[in-house]
Backbone bond lengths (Angstrom), bond angles and torsions (degrees), N, CA, C in turn:
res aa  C-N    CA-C-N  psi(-1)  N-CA   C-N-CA  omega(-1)  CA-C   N-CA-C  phi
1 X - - - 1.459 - - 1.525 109.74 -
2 X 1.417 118.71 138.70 1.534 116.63 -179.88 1.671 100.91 -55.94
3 X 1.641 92.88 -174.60 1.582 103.32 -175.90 1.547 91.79 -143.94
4 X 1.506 135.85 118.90 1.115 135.82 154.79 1.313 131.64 -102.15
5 X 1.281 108.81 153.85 1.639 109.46 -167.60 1.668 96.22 -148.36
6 X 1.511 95.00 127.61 1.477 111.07 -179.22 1.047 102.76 -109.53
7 X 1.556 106.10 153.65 1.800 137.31 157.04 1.456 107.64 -131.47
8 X 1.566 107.79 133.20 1.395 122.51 168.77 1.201 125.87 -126.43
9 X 1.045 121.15 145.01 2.111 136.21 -171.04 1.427 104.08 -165.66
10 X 1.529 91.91 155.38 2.013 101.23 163.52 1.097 109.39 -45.27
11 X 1.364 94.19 -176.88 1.720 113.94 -179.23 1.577 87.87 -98.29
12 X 1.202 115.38 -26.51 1.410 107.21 175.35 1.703 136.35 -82.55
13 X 1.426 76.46 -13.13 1.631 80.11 160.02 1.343 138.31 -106.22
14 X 1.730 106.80 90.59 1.454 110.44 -172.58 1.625 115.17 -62.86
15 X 1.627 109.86 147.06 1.553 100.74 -176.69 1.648 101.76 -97.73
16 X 1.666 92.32 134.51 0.962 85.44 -170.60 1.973 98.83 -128.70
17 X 1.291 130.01 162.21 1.325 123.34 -169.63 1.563 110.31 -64.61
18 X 1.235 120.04 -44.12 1.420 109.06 -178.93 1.744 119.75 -82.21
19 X 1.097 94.39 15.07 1.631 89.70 176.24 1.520 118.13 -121.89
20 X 1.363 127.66 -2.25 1.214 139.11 -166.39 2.331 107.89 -147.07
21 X 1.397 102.44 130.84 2.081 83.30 158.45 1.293 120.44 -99.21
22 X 2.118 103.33 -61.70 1.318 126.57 -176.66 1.438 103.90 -91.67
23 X 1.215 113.14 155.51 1.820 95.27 -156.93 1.941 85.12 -91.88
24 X 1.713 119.02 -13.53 1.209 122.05 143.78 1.311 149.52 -71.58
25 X 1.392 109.30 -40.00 1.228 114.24 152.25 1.346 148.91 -47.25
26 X 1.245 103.59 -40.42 1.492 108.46 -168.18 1.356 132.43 137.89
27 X 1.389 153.44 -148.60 1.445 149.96 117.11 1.354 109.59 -18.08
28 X 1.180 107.30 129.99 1.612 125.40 168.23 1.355 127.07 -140.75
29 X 0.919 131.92 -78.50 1.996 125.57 -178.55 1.689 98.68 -60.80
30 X 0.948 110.29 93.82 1.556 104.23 159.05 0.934 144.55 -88.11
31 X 1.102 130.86 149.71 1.493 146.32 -145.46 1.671 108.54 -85.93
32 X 0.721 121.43 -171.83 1.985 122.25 -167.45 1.474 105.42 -84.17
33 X 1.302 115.64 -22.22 1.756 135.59 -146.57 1.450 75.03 -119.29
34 X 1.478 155.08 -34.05 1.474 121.76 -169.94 1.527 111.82 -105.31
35 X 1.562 122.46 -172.77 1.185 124.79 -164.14 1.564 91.73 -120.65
36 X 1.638 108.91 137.07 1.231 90.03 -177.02 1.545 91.63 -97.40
37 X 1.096 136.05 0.47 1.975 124.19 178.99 1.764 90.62 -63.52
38 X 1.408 141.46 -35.70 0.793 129.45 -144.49 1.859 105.10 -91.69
39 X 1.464 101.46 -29.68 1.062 115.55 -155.98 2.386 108.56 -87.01
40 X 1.579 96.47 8.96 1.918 90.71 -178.27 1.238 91.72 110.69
41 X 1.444 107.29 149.65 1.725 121.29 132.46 1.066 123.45 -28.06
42 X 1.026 168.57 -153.14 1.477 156.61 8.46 1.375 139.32 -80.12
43 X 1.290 98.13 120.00 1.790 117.68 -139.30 1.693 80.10 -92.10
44 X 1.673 72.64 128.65 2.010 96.55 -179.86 1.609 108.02 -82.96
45 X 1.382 127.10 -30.75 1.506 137.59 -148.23 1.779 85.58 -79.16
46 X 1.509 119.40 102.32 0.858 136.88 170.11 1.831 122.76 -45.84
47 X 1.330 119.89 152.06 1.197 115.51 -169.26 1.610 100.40 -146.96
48 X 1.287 110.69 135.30 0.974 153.44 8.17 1.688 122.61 -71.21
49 X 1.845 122.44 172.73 1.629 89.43 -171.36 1.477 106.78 -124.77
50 X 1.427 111.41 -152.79 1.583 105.25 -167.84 1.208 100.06 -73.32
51 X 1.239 101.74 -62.96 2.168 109.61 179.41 1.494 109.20 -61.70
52 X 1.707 98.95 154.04 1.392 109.30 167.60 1.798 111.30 -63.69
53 X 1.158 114.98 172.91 1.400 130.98 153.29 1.740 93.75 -74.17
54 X 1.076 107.08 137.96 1.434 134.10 172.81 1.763 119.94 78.02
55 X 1.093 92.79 23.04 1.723 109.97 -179.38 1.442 107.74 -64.40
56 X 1.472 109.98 117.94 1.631 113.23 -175.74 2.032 83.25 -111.12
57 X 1.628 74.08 134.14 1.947 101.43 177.77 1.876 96.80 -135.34
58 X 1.235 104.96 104.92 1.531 99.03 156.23 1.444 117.02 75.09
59 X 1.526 114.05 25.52 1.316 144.29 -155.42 1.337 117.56 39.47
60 X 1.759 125.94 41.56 1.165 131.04 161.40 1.374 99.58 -81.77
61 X 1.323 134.56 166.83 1.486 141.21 138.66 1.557 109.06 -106.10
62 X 1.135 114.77 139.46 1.312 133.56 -166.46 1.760 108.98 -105.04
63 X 1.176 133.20 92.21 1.789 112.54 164.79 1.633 103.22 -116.67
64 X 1.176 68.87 147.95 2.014 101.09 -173.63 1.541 98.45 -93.64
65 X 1.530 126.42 134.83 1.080 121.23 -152.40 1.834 90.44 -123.80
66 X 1.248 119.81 138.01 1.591 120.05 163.66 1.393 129.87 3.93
67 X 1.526 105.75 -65.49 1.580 127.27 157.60 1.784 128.46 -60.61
68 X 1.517 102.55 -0.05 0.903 104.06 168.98 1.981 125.37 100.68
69 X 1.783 91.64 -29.35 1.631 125.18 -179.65 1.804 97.96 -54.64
70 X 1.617 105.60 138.61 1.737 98.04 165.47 1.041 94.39 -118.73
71 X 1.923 105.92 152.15 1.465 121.65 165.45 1.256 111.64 -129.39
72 X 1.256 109.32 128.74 1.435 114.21 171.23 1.233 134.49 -84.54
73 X 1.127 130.54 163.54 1.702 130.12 169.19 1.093 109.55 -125.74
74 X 1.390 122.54 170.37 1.356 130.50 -179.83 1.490 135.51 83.43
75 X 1.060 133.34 166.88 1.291 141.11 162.85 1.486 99.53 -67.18
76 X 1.350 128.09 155.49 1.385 124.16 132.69 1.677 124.41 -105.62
77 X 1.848 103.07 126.40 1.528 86.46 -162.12 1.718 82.66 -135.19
78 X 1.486 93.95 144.00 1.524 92.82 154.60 1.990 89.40 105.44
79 X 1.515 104.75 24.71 2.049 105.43 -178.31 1.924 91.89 117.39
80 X 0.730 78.37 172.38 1.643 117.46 174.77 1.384 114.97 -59.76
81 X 1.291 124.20 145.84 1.575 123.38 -160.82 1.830 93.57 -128.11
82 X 0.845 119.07 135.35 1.644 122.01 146.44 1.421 114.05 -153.74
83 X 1.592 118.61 176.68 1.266 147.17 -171.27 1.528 108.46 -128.33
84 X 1.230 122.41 123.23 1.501 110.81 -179.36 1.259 97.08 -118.93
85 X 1.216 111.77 136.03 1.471 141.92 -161.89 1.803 92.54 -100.94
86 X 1.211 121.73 -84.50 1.465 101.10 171.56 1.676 99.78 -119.97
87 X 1.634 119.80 173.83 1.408 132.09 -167.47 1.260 95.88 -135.24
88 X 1.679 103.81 128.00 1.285 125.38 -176.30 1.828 118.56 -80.15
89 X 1.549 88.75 12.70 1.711 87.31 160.02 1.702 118.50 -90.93
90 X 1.196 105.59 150.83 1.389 114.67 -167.78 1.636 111.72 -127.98
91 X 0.885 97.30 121.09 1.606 164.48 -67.28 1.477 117.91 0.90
92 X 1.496 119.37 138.77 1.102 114.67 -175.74 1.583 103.19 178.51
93 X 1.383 110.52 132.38 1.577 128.15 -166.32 1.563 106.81 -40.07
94 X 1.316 132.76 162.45 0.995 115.46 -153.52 1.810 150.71 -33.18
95 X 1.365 96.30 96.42 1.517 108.69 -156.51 1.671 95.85 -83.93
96 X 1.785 106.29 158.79 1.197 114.42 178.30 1.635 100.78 -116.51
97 X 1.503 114.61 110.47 1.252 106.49 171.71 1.514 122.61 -123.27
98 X 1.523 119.64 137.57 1.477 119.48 -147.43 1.553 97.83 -122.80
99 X 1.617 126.06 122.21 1.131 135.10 166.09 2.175 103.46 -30.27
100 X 1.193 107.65 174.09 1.185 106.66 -173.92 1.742 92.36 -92.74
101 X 1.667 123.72 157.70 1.375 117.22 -169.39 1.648 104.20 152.12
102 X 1.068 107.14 -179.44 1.500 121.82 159.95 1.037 150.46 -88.95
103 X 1.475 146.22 124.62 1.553 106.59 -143.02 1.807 83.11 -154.63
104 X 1.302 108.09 164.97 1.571 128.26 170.33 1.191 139.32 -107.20
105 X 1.204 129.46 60.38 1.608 139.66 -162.42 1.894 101.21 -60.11
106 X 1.450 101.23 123.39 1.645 97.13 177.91 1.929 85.80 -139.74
107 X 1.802 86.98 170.27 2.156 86.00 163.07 1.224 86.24 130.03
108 X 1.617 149.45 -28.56 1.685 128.52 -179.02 1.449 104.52 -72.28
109 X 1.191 110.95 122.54 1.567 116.20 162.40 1.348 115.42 -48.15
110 X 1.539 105.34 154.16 1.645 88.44 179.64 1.100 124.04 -77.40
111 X 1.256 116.28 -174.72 1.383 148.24 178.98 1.661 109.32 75.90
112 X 1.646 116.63 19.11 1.526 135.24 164.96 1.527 93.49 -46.92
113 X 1.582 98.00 147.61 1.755 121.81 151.94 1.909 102.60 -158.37
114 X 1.336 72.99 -177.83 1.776 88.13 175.04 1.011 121.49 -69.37
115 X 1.526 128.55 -15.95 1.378 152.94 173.77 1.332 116.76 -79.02
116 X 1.419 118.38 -44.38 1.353 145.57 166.36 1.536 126.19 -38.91
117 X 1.326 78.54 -135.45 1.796 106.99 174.18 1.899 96.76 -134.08
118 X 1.301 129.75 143.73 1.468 132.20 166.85 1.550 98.54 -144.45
119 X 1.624 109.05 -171.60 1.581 136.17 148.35 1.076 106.56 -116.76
120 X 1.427 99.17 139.76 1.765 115.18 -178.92 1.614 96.04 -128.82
121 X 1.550 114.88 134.38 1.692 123.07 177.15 1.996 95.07 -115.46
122 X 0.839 109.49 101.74 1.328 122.72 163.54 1.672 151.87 -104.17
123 X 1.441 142.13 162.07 1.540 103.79 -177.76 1.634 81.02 -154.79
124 X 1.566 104.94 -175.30 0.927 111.90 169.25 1.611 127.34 -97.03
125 X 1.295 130.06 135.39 1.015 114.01 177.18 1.939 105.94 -147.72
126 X 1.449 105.60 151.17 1.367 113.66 -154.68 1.342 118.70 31.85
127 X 1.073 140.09 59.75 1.469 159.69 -105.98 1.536 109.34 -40.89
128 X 1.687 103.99 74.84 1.944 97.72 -173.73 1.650 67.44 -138.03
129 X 1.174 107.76 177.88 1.616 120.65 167.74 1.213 107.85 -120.44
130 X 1.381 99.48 123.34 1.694 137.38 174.09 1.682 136.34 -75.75
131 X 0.900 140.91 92.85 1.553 126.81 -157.17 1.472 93.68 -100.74
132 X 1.501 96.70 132.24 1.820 112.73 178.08 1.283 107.37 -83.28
133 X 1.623 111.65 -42.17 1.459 116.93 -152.37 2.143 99.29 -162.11
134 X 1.816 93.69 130.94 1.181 102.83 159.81 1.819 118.40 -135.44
135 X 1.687 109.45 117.87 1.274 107.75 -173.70 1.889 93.77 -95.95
136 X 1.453 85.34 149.76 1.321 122.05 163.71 1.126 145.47 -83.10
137 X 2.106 97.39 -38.18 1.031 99.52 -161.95 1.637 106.22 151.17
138 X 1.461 90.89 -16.60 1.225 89.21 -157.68 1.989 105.90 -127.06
139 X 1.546 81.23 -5.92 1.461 106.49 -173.74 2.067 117.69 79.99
140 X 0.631 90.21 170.82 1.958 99.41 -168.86 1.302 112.75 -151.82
141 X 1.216 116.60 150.32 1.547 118.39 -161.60 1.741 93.04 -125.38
142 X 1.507 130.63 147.87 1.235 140.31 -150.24 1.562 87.00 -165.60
143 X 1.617 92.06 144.38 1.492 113.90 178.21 1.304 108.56 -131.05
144 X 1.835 125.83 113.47 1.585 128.94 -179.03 1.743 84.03 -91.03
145 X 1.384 92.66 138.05 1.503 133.04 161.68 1.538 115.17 -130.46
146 X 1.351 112.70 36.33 1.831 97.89 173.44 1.490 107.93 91.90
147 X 1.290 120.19 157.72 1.019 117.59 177.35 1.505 128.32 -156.89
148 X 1.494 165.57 -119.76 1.236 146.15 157.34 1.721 105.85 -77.28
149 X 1.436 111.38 -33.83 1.481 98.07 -171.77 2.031 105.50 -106.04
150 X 1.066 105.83 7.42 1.453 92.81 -174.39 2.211 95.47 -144.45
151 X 1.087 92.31 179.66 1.684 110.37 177.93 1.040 118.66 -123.65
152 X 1.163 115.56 -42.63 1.731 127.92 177.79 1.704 116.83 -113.30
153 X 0.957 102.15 28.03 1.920 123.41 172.78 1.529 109.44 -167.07
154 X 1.486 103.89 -171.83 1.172 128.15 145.56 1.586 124.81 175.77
155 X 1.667 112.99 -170.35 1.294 109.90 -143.94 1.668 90.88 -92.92
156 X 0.987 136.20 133.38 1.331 129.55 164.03 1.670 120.60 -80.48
157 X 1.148 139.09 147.01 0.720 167.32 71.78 1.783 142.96 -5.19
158 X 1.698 93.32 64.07 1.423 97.99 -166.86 1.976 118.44 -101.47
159 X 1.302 117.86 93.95 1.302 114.53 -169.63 1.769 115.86 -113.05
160 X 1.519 102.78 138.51 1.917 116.87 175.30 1.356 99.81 -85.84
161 X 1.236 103.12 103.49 1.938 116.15 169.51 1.594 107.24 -96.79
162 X 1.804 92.79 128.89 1.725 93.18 169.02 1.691 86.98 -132.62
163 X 1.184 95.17 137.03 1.930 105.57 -174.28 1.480 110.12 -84.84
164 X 0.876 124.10 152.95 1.353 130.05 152.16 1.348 149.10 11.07
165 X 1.233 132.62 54.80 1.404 127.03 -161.13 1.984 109.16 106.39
166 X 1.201 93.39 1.32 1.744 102.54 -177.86 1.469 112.61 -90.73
167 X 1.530 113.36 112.78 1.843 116.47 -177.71 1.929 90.71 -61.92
168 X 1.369 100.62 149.99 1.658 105.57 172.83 1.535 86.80 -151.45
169 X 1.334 121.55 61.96 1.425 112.29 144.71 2.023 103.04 -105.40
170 X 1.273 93.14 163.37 1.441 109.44 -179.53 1.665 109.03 64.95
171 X 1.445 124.53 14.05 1.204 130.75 159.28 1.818 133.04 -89.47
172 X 1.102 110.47 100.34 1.612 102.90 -176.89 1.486 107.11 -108.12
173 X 1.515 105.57 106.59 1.666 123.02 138.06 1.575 134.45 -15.69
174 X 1.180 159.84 81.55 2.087 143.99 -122.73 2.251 63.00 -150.14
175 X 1.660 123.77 76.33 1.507 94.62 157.49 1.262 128.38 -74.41
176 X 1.265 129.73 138.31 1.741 102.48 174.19 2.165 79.25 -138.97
177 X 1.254 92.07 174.73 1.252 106.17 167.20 2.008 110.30 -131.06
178 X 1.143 113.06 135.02 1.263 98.47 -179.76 1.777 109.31 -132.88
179 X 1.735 131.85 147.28 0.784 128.71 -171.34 1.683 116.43 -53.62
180 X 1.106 149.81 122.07 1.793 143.94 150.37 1.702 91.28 -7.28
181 X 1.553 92.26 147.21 1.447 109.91 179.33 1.543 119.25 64.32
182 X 1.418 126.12 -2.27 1.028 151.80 -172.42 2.030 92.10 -92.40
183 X 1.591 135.30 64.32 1.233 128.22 178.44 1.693 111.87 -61.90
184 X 1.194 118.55 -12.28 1.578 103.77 -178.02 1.488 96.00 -93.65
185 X 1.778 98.70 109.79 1.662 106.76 151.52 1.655 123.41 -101.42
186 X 1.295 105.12 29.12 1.785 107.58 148.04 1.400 106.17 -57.73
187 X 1.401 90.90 136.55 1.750 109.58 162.86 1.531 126.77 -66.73
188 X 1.525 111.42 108.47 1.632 95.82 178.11 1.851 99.38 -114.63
189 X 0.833 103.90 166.42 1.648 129.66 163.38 1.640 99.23 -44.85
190 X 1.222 110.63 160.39 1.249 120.31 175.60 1.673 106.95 -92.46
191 X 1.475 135.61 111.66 1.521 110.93 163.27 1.303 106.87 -127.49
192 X 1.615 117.84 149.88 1.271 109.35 160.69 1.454 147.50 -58.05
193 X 1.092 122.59 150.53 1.249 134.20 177.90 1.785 110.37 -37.39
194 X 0.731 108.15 163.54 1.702 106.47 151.19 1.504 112.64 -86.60
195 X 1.181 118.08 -26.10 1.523 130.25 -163.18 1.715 87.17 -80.59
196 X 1.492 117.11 -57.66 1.984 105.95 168.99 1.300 115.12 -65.02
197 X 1.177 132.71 -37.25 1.275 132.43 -176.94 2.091 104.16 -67.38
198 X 0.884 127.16 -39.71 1.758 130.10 155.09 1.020 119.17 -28.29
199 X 1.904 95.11 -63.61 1.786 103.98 -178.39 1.290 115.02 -53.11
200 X 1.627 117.78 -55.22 1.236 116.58 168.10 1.481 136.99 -48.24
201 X 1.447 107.50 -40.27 2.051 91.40 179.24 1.603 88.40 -160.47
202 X 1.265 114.04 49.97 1.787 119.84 156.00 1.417 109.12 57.91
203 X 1.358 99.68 -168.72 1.688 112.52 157.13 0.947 129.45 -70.55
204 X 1.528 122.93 145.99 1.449 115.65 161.60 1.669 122.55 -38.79
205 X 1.307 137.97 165.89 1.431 124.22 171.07 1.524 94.19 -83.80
206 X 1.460 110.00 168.83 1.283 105.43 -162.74 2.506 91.29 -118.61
207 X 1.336 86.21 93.56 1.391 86.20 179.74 1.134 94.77 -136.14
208 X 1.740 118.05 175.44 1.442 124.55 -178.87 1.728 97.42 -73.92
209 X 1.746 81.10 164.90 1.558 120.41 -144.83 1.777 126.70 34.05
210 X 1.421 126.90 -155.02 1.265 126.59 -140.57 1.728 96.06 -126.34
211 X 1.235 115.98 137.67 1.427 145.57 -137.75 1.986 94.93 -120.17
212 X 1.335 129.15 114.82 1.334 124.21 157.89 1.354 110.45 -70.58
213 X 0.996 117.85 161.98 1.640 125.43 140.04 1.695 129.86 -119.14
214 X 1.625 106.56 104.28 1.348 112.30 -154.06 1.673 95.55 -96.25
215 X 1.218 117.47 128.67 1.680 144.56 173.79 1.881 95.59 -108.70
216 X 1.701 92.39 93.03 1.478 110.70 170.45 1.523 113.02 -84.95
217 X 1.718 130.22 118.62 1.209 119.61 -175.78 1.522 105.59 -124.64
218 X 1.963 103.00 101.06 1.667 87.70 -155.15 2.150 101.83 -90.94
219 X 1.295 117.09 -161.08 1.406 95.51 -175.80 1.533 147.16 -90.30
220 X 1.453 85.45 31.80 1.847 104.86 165.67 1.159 101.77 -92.28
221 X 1.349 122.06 -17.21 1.758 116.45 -161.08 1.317 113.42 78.74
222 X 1.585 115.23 25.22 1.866 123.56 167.01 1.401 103.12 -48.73
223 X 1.205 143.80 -179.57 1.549 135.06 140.78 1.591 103.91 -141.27
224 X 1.275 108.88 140.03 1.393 112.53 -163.36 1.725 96.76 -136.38
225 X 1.349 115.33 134.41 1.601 134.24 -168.50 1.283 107.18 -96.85
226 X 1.772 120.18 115.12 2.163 93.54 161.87 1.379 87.40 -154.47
227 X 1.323 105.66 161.25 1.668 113.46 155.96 1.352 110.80 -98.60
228 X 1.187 92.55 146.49 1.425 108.89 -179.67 1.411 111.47 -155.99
């Protein structure tokens, strides 16, 4: 059965990027004059992801949960297990790409190490692969400077590592990435901007009374944009 999710406003209120983030939340892209500690989380780690929901790596099983959070099952035996959330090849099905800046990788449950289970945010650069950031647990802070295909961005590379011989049942993954200065590391959902949600299917038309915007998600996980 589909899954719909509404947003409602005037006809007079065009969305516009500096006035809105989560189309639930509240304010989001802020302006030079606001604070973004003041203004929410807003979790950059894009959604939908590279892997399916139910992706077995290394006899983990992988499910992707509503909110976006992965949990795994299983042992991993036989190498190293992960889930890649997005792939730092470019072009590539839903890619996560991040202006150049500072950013906050959080989401390994605790008691993560390198030995463990972590998140690693990575990209390519001079075509070797580069790791910005590995959380633990405790979260890690990463700086994009460009990368093989861009100057002023790049492609991220966001992957759930469980190593070798490590049980990962009863473990849930929450990745988000959030801008520096950004102090709320609560976990939110990933939503778009209004400023992506534009790109995708414009403004409302501007006629009398008030305009939804219906996000149809039928059961491939298509997603389809309209007002109505």
């Amino acid at each position: 059965m589909d899954a719909y999710d509404k947003y409602t406003w005037g006809t007079t209120d065009y969305v516009t990027p500096t006035k809105m983030n989560h189309m639930e939340d509240g304010i989001a892209n802020a302006s030079t004059n606001e604070i973004q500690s003041q203004l929410g989380a807003k979790n950059l780690n894009s959604y939908p992801y590279y892997r399916d929901n139910g992706r077995v790596s290394a006899g983990v099983t992988y499910t992707v949960n509503a909110d976006g959070s992965v949990e795994p099952n299983g042992t991993a035996t036989g190498g190293d297990s992960s889930f890649g959330c997005h792939s730092r090849e470019y072009p590539s099905r839903n890619m996560l790409i991040l202006p150049n800046g500072t950013y906050i990788l959080t989401g390994c449950p605790s008691g993560g190490s390198s030995s463990k289970y972590y998140i690693t945010a990575s990209i390519y650069r001079n075509g070797d692969s580069e790791q910005l950031a590995r959380d633990t647990g405790s979260g890690a802070e990463f700086t994009v400077n460009g990368d093989d295909n861009f100057t002023d961005k790049a492609v991220i590379h966001l992957l759930v590592n469980i190593k070798e011989g490590q049980n990962a049942n009863g473990k849930i993954f929450k990745p988000m990435i959030r801008l520096k200065g950004d102090n709320d590391a609560v976990y939110k959902p990933y939503a778009m901007t209004n400023e992506q949600i534009t790109e995708v299917i414009g403004n409302p038309p501007r006629n009398s009374g008030t305009y939804t915007l219906q996000l149809v998600v039928d059961s491939n996980g298509n997603r389809t944009y309209s007002w109505v």
